[in-house]
Structure formats: C-alpha cells, structure tokens
C-alpha positions in Angstrom: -0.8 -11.6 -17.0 -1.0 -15.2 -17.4 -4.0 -17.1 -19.0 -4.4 -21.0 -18.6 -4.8 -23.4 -21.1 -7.5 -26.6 -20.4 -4.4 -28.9 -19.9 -3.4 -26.2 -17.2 -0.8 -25.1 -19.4 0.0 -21.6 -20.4 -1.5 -20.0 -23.0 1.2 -18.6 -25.5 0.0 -15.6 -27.4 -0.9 -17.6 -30.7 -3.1 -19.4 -29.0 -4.6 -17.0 -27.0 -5.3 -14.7 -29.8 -6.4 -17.8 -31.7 -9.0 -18.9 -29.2 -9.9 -15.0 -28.9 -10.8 -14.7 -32.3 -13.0 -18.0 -31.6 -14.7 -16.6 -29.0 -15.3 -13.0 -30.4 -17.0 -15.0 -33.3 -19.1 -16.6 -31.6 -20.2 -13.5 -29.6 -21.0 -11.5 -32.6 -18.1 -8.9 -32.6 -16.4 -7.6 -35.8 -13.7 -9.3 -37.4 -10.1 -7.6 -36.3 -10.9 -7.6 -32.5 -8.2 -8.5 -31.1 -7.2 -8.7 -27.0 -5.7 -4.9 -27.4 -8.8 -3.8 -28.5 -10.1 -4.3 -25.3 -7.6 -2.2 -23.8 -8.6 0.6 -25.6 -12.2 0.2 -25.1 -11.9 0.1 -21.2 -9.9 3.5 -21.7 -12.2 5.0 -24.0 -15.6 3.9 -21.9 -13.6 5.0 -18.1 -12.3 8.8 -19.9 -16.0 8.6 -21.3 -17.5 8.1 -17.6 -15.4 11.0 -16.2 -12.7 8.9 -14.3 -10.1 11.6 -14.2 -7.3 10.7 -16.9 -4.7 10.4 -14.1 -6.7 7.6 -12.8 -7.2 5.6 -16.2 -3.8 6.6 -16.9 -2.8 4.6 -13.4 -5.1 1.7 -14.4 -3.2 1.3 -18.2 0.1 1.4 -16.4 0.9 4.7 -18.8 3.8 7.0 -17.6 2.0 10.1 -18.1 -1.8 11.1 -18.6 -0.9 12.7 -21.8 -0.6 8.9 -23.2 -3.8 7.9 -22.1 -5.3 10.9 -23.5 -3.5 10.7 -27.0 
C-alpha cells in the first residue's frame, strides 16, 4: 500500500506513523495507536460480527485461519 504525501510524494513510514500519531491526537484516541493497531481492530470487530474466520483470515492476507484466530 502506498500513501501520498501533500508534495505528491511518498509517504515513508516515519512519516506516516509521524502524521498518524498527529492525527490520532487530534481525534481523541490513546497514546500507542499506531497504523497496526488498526489491523487488529478490523479483525477483532469482523470475528466479533460473525464473518467466518476463513474470510477475515482472506481479508489479512494470513496463510491459515488459525493466525487470524491466535
């Protein structure tokens, strides 16, 4: 995945995760949220919702469901 920059420029992980932590501030979330947390909060709230775990699994590009599950 590639995120863009104002200048059109690709975003290099500092700075993403600098200009995450910016925004996540500014929207109230806890400190130590990072772009990963995200991740896991999709998987939690779709295994929480009753997608089948081979689905989320799929989604999170894991090789077996027992991954998404652990």
């Amino acid at each position: 995945m590639v995120f863009i920059g104002e200048k059109c420029g690709n975003y290099g992980e500092k700075t993403l995760n600098q200009q995450f932590k910016k925004l996540a501030k500014k929207l109230g979330l806890p400190d130590g949220v990072h772009p990963h947390t995200l991740r896991h909060t999709t998987a939690s709230l779709l295994i929480n919702s009753d997608i089948p775990a081979k689905v989320v699994s799929e989604q999170l590009g894991h090789a077996t469901t027992g991954i998404t599950q652990d």
